[in-house]
C-alpha positions as protocol buffer text, in pm:
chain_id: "A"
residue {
  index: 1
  type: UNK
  ca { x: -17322 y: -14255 z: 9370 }
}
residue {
  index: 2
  type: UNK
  ca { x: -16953 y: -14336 z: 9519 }
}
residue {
  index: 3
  type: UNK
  ca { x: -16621 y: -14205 z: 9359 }
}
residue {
  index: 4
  type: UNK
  ca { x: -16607 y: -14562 z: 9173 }
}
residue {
  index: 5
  type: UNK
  ca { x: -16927 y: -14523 z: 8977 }
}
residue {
  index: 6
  type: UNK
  ca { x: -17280 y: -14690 z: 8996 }
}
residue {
  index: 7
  type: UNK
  ca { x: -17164 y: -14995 z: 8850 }
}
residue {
  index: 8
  type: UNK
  ca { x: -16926 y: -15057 z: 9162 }
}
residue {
  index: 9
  type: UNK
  ca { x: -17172 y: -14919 z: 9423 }
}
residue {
  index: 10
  type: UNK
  ca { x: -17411 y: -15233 z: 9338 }
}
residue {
  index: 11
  type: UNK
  ca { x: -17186 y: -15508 z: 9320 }
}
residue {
  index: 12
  type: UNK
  ca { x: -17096 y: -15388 z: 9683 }
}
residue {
  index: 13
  type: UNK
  ca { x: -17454 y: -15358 z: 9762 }
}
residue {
  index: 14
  type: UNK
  ca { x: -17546 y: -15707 z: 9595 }
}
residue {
  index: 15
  type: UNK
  ca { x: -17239 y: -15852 z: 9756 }
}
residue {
  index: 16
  type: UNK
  ca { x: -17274 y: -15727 z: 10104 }
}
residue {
  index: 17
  type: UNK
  ca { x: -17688 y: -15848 z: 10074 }
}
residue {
  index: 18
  type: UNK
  ca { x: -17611 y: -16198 z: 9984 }
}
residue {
  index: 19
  type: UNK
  ca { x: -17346 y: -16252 z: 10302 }
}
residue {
  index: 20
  type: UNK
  ca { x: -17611 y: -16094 z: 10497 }
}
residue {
  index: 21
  type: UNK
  ca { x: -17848 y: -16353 z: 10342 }
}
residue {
  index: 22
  type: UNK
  ca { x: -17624 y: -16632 z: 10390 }
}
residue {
  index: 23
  type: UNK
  ca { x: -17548 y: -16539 z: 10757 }
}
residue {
  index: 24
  type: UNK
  ca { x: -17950 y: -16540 z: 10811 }
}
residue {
  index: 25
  type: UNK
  ca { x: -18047 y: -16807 z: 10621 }
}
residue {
  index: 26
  type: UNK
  ca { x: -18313 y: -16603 z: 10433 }
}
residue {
  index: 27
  type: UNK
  ca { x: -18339 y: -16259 z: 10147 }
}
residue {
  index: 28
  type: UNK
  ca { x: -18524 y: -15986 z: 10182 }
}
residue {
  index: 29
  type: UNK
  ca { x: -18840 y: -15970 z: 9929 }
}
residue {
  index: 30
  type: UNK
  ca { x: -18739 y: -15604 z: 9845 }
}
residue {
  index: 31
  type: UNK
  ca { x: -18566 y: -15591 z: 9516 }
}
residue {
  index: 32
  type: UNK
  ca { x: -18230 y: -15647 z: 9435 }
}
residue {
  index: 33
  type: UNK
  ca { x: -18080 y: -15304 z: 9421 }
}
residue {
  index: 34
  type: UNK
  ca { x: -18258 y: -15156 z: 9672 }
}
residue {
  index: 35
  type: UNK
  ca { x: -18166 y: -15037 z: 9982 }
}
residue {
  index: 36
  type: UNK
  ca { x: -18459 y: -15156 z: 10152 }
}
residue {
  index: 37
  type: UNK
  ca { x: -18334 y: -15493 z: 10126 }
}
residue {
  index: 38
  type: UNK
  ca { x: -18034 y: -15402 z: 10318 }
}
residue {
  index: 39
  type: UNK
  ca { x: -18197 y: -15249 z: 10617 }
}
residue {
  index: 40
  type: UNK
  ca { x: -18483 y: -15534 z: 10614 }
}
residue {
  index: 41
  type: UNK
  ca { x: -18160 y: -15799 z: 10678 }
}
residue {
  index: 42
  type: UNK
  ca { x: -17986 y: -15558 z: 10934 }
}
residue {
  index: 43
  type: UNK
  ca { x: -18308 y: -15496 z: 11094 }
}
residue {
  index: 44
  type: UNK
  ca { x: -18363 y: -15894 z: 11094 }
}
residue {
  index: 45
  type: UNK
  ca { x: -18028 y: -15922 z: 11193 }
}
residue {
  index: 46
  type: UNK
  ca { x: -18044 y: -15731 z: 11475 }
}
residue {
  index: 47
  type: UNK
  ca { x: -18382 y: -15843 z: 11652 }
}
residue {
  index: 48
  type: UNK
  ca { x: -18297 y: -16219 z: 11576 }
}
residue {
  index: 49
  type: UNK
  ca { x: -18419 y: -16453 z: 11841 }
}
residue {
  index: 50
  type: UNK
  ca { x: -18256 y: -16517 z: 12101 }
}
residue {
  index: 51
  type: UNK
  ca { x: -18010 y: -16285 z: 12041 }
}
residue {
  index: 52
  type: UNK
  ca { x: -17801 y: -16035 z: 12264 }
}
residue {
  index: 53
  type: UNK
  ca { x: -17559 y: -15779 z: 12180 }
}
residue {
  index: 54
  type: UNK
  ca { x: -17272 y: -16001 z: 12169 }
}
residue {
  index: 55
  type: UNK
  ca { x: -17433 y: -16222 z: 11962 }
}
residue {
  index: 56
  type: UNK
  ca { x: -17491 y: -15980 z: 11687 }
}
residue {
  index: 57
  type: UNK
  ca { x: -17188 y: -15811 z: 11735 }
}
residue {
  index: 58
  type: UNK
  ca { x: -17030 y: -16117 z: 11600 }
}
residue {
  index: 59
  type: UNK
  ca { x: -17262 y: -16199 z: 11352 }
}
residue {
  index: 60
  type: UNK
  ca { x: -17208 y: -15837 z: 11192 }
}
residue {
  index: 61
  type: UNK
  ca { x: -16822 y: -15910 z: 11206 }
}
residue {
  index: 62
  type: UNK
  ca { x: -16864 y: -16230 z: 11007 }
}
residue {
  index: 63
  type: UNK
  ca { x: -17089 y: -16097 z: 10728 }
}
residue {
  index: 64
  type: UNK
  ca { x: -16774 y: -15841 z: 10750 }
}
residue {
  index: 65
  type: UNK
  ca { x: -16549 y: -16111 z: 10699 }
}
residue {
  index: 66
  type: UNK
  ca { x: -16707 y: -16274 z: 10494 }
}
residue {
  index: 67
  type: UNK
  ca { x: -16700 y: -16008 z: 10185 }
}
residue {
  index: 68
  type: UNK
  ca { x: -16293 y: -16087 z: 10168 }
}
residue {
  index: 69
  type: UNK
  ca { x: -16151 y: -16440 z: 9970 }
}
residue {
  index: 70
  type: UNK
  ca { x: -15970 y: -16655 z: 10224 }
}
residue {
  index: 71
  type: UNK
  ca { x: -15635 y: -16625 z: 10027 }
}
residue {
  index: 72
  type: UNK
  ca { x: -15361 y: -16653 z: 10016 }
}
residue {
  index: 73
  type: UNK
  ca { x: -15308 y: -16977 z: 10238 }
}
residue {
  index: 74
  type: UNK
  ca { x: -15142 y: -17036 z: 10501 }
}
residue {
  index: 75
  type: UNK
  ca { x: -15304 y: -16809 z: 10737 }
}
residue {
  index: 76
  type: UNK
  ca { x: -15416 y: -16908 z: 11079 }
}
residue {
  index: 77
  type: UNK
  ca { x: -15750 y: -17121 z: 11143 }
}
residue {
  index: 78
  type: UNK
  ca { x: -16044 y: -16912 z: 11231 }
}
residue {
  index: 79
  type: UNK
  ca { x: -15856 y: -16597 z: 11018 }
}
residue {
  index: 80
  type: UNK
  ca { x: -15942 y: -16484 z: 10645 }
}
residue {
  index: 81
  type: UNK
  ca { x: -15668 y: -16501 z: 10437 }
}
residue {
  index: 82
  type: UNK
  ca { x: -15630 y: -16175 z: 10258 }
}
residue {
  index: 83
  type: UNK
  ca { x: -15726 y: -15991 z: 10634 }
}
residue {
  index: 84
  type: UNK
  ca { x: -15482 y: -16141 z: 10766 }
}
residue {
  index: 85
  type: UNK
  ca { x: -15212 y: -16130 z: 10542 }
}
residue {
  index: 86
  type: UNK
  ca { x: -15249 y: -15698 z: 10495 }
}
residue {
  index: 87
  type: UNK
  ca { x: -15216 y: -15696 z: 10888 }
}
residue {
  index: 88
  type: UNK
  ca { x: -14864 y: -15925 z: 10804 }
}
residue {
  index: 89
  type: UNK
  ca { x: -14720 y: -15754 z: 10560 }
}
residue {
  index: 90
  type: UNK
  ca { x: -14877 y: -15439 z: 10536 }
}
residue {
  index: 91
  type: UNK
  ca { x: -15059 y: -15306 z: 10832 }
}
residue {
  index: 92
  type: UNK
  ca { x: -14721 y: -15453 z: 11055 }
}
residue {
  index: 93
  type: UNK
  ca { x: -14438 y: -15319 z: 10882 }
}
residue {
  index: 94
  type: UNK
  ca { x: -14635 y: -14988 z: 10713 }
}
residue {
  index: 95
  type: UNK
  ca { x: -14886 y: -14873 z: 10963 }
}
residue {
  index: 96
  type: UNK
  ca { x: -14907 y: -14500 z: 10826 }
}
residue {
  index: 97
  type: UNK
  ca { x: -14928 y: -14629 z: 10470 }
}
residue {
  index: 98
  type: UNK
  ca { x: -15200 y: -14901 z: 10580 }
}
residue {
  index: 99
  type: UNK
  ca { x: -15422 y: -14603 z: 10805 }
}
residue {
  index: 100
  type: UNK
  ca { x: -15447 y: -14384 z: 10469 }
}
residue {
  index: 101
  type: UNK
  ca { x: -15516 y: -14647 z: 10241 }
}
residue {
  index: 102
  type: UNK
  ca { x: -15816 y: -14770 z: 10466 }
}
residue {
  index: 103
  type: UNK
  ca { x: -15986 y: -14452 z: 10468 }
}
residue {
  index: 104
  type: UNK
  ca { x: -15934 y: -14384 z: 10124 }
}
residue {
  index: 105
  type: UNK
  ca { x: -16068 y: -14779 z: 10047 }
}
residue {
  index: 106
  type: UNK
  ca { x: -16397 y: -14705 z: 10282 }
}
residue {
  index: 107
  type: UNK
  ca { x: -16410 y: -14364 z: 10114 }
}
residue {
  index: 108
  type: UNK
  ca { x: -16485 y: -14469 z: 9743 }
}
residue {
  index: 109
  type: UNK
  ca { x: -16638 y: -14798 z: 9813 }
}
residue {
  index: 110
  type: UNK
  ca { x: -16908 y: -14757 z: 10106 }
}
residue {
  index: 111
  type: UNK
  ca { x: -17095 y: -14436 z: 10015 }
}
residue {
  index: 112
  type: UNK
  ca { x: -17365 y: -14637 z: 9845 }
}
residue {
  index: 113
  type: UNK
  ca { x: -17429 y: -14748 z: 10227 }
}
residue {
  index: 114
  type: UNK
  ca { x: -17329 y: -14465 z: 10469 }
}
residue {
  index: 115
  type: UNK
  ca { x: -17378 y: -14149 z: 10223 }
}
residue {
  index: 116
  type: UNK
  ca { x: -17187 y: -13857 z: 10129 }
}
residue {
  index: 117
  type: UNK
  ca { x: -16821 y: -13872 z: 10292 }
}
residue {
  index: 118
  type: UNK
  ca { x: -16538 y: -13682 z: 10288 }
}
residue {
  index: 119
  type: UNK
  ca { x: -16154 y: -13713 z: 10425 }
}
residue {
  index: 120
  type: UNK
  ca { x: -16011 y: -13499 z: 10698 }
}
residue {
  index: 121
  type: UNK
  ca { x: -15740 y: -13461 z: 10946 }
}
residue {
  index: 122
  type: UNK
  ca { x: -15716 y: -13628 z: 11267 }
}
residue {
  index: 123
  type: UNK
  ca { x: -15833 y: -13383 z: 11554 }
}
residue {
  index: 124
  type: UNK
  ca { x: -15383 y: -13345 z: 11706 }
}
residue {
  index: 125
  type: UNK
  ca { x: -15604 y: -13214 z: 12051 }
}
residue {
  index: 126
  type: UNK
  ca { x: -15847 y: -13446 z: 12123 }
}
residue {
  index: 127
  type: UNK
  ca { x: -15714 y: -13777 z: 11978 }
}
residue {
  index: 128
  type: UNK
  ca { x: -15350 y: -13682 z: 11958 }
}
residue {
  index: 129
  type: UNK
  ca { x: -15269 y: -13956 z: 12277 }
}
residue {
  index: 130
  type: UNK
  ca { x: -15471 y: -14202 z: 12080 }
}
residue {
  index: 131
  type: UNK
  ca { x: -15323 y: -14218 z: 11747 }
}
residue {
  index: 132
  type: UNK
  ca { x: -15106 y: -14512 z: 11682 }
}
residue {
  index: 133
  type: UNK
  ca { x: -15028 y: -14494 z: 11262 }
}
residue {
  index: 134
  type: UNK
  ca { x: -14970 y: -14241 z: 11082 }
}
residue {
  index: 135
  type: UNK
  ca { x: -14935 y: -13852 z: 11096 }
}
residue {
  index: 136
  type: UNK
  ca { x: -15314 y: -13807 z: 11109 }
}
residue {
  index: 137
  type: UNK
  ca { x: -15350 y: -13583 z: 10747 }
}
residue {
  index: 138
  type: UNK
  ca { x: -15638 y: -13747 z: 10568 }
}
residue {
  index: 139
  type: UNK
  ca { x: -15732 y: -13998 z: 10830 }
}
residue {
  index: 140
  type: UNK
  ca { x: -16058 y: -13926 z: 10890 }
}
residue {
  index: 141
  type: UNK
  ca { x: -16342 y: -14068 z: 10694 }
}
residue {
  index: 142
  type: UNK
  ca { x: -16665 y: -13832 z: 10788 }
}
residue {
  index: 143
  type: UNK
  ca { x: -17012 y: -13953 z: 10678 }
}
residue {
  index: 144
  type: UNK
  ca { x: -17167 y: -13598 z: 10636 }
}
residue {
  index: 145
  type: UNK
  ca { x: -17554 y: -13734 z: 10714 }
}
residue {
  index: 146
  type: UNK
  ca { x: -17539 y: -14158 z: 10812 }
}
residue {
  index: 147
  type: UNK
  ca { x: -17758 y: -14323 z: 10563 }
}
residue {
  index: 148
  type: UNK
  ca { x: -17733 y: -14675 z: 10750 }
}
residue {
  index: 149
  type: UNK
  ca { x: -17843 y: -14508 z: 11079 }
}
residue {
  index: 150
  type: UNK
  ca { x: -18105 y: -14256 z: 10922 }
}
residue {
  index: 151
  type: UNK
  ca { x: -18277 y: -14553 z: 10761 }
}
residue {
  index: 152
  type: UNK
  ca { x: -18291 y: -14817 z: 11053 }
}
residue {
  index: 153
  type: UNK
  ca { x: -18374 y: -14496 z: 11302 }
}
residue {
  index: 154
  type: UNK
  ca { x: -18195 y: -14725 z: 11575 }
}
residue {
  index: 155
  type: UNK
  ca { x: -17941 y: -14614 z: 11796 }
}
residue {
  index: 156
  type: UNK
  ca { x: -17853 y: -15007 z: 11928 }
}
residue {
  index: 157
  type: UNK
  ca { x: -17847 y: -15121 z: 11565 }
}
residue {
  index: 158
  type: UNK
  ca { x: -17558 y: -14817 z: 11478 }
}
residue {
  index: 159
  type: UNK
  ca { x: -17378 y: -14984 z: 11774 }
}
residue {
  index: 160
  type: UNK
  ca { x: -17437 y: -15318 z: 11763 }
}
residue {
  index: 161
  type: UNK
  ca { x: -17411 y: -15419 z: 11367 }
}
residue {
  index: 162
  type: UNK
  ca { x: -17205 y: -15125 z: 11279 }
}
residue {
  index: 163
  type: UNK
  ca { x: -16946 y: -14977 z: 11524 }
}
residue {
  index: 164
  type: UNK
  ca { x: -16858 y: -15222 z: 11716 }
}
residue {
  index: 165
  type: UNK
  ca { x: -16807 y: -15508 z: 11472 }
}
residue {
  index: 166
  type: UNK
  ca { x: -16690 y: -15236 z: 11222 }
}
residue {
  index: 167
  type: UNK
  ca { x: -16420 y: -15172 z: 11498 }
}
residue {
  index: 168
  type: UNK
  ca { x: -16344 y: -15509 z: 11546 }
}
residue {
  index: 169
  type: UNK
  ca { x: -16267 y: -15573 z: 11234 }
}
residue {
  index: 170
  type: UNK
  ca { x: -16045 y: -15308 z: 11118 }
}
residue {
  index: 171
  type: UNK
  ca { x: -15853 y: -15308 z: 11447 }
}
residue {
  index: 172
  type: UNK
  ca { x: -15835 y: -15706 z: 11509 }
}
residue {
  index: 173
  type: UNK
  ca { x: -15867 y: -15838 z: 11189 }
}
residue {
  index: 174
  type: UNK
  ca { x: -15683 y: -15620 z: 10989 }
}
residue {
  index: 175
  type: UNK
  ca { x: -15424 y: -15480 z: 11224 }
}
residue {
  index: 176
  type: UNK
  ca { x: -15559 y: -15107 z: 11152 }
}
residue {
  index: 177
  type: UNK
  ca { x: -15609 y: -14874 z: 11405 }
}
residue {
  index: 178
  type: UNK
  ca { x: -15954 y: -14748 z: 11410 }
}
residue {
  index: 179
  type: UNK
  ca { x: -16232 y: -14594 z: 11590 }
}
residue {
  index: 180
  type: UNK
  ca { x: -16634 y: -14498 z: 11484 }
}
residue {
  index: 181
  type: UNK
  ca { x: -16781 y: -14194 z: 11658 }
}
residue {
  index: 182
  type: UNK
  ca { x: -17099 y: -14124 z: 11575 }
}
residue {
  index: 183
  type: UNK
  ca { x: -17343 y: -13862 z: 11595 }
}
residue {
  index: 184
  type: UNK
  ca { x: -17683 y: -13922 z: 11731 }
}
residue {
  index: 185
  type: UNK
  ca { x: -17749 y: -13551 z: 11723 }
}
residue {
  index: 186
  type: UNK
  ca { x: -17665 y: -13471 z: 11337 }
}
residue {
  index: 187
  type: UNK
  ca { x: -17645 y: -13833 z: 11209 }
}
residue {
  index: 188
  type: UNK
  ca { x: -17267 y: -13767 z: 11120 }
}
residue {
  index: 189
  type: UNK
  ca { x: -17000 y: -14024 z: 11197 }
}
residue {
  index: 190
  type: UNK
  ca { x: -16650 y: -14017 z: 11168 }
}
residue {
  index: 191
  type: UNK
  ca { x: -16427 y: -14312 z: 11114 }
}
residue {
  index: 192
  type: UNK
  ca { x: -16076 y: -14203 z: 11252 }
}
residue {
  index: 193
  type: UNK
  ca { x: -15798 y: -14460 z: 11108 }
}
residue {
  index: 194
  type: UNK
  ca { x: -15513 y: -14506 z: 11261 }
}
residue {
  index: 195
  type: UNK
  ca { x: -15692 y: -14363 z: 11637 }
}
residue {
  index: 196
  type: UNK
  ca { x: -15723 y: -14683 z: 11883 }
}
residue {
  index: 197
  type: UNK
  ca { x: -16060 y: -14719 z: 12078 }
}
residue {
  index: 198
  type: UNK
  ca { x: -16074 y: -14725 z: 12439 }
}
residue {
  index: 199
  type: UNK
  ca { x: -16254 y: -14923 z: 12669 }
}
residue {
  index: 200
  type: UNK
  ca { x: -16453 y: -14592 z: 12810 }
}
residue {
  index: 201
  type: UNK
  ca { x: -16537 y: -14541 z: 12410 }
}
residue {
  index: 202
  type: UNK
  ca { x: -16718 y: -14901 z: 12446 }
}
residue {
  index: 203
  type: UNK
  ca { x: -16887 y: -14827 z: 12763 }
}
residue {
  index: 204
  type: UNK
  ca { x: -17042 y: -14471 z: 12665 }
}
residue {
  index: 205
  type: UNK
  ca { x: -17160 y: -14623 z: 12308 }
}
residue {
  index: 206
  type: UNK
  ca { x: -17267 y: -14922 z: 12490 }
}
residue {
  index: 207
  type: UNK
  ca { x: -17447 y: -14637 z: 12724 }
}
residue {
  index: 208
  type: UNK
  ca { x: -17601 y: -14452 z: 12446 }
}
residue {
  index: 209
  type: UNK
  ca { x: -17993 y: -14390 z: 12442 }
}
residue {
  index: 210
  type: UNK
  ca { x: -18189 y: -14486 z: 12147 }
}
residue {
  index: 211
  type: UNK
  ca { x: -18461 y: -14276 z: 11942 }
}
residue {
  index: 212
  type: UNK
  ca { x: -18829 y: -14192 z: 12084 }
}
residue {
  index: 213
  type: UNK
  ca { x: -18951 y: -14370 z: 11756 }
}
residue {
  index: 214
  type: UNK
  ca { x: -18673 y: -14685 z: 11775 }
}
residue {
  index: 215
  type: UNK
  ca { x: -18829 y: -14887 z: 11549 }
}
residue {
  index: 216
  type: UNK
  ca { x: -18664 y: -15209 z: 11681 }
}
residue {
  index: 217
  type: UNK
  ca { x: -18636 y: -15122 z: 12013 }
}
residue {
  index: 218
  type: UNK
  ca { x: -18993 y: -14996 z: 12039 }
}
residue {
  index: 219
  type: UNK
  ca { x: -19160 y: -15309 z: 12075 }
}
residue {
  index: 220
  type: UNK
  ca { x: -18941 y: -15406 z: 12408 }
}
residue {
  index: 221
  type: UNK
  ca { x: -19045 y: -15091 z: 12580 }
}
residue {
  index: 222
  type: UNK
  ca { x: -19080 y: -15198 z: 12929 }
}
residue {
  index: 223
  type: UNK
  ca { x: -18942 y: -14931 z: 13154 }
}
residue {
  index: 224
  type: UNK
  ca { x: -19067 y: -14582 z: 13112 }
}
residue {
  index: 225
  type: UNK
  ca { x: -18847 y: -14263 z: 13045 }
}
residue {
  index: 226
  type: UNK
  ca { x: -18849 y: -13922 z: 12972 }
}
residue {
  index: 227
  type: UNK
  ca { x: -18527 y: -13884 z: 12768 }
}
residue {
  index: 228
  type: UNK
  ca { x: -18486 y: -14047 z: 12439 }
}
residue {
  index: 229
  type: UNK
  ca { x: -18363 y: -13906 z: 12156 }
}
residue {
  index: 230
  type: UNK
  ca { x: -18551 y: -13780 z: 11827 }
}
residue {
  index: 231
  type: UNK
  ca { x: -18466 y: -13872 z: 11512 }
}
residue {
  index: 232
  type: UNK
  ca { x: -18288 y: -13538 z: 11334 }
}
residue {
  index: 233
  type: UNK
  ca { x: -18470 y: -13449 z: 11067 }
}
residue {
  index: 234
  type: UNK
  ca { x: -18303 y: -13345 z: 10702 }
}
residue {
  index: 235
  type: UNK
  ca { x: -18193 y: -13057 z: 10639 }
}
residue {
  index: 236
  type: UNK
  ca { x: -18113 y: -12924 z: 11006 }
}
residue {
  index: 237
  type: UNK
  ca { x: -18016 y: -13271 z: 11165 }
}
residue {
  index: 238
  type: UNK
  ca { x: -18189 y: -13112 z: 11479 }
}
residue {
  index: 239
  type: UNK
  ca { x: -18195 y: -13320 z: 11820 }
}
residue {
  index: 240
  type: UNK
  ca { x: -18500 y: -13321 z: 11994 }
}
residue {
  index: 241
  type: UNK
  ca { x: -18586 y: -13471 z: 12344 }
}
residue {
  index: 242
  type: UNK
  ca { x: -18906 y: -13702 z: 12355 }
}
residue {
  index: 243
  type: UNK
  ca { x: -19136 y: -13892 z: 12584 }
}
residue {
  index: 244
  type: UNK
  ca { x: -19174 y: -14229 z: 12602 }
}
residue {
  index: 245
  type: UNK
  ca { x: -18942 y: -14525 z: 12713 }
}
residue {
  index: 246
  type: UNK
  ca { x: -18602 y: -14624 z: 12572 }
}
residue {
  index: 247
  type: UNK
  ca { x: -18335 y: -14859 z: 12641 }
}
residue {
  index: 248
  type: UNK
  ca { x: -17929 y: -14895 z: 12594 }
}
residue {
  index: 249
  type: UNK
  ca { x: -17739 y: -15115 z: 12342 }
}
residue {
  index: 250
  type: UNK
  ca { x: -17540 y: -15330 z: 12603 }
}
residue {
  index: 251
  type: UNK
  ca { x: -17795 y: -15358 z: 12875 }
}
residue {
  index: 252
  type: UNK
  ca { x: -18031 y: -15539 z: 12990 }
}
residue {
  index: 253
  type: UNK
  ca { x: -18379 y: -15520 z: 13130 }
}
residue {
  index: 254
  type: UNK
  ca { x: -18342 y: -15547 z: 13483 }
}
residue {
  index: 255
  type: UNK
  ca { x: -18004 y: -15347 z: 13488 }
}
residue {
  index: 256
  type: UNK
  ca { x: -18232 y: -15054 z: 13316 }
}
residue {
  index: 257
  type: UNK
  ca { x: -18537 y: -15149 z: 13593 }
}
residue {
  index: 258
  type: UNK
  ca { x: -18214 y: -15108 z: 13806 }
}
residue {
  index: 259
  type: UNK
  ca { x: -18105 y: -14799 z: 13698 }
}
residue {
  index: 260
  type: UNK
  ca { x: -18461 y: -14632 z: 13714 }
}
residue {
  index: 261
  type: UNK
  ca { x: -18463 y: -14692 z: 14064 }
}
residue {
  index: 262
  type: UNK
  ca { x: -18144 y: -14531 z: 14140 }
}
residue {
  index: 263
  type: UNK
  ca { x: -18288 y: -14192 z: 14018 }
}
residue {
  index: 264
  type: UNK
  ca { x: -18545 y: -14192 z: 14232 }
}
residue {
  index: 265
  type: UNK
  ca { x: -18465 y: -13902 z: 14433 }
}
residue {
  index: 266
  type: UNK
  ca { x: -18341 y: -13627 z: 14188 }
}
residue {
  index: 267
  type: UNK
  ca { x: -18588 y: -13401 z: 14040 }
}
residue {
  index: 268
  type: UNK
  ca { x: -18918 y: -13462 z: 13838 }
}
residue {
  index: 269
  type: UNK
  ca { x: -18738 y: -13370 z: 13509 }
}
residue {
  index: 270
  type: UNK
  ca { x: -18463 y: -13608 z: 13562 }
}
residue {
  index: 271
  type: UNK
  ca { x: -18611 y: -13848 z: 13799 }
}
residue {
  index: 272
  type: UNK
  ca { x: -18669 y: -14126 z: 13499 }
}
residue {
  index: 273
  type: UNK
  ca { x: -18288 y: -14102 z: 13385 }
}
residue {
  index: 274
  type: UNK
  ca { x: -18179 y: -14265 z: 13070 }
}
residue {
  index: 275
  type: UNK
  ca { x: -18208 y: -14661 z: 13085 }
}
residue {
  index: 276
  type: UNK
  ca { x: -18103 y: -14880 z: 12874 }
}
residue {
  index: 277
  type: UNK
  ca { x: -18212 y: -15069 z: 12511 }
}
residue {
  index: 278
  type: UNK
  ca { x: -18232 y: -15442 z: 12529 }
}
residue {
  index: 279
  type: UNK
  ca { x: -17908 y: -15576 z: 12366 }
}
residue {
  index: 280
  type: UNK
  ca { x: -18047 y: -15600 z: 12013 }
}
């Protein structure tokens, strides 16, 4: 249960599961309340037909969207009203202010679907050159154990339905600075407002391998590898390497076939390299 109470955590959970319905045209037969009918839609979402990365990139940004009344008027066509208006006269003229408020928003109302969080301070090493709002104190929204990602077990669907939209949104839609980092080893993730992306953060998410048992991407398994991930397993969030093929959120078949190949001459243990997920 969030900071708001159990009350609030399932109108955001019944909210959030009808835009997904809407944006698929279809519910889940799990019942309303559970989780299960979350990750049924995401999953659905995710391995629509047809589909490639972009594709359900924007999707996930809609549904996004789509959770926020287009008011007041007067904004832009093809902009929601009340996103656009906080990036006006908020996220514009207060950028600190607008940074804190958005991790302390996302902390009390999305724990019913990413798990336990907590704030922290922005890492002044590391992201220092990358922080555009705000001092950094209490910036940093860290999901201690990723619910959403434990519960699909897919690497592509954490990047494809979930950071990158997620980015998108916050950072073009609402003005905010913002950038996701997860954790494929421990399942953690931090959400660092007021920190701008990068294009080489896009390209090594983009990059990432997916679980040995991908549920999603398991089916597609058409180029063999010896490196995928496990899935860490509660309490130790240990990270575990596994046979058996894999594939990369932004890439496609015959770029992984492609990649294979290149690794051809290295060693026996890394001959197979990491390839990538089909981009569902």
């Amino acid at each position: 249960t969030g900071p708001l109470g159990r009350t609030a955590d399932q109108f955001f959970m019944a909210r959030f599961r009808s835009r997904l319905a809407e944006e698929l045209g279809r519910d889940s037969h799990a019942p309303q309340g559970a989780y299960e009918g979350i990750t049924d839609l995401i999953v659905a979402l995710h391995d629509r037909p047809g589909s490639d990365a972009s594709s359900v990139e924007a999707a996930s940004r809609r549904v996004l969207q789509s959770l926020f009344p287009n008011w007041p008027p007067l904004n832009p066509p093809g902009t929601t009203g009340l996103l656009y208006w906080f990036g006006v006269l908020f996220a514009g003229p207060f950028p600190a202010f607008s940074a804190k408020l958005n991790a302390w928003v996302t902390l009390a109302a999305a724990q019913w679907l990413m798990g336990a969080c907590d704030l922290e301070d922005v890492d002044m090493g590391a992201d220092a050159p990358r922080l555009r709002a705000g001092d950094g104190c209490r910036q940093v929204l860290v999901v201690r154990r990723c619910r959403y990602l434990e519960e699909t077990g897919c690497a592509s669907i954490c990047v494809n339905t979930c950071k990158m939209p997620t980015q998108a949104f916050f950072n073009e839609d609402m003005s905010v600075p913002m950038t996701i980092e997860p954790d494929y080893e421990t399942l953690e993730c931090r959400f660092k407002f007021g920190v701008e992306p990068t294009a080489q953060d896009e390209a090594d998410a983009r990059a990432t391998v997916c679980f040995a048992g991908c549920p999603s991407a398991g089916a597609r398994r058409t180029v063999p590898t010896s490196r995928p991930m496990e899935l860490p397993s509660a309490p130790e969030a240990e990270s575990a390497l596994a046979e058996g093929p894999l594939m990369a959120p932004g890439a496609s078949s015959a770029q992984a076939q492609a990649s294979g190949a290149a690794q051809g001459g290295r060693a026996a243990a890394e001959a197979e390299g990491p390839l990538a997920i089909t981009p569902r």
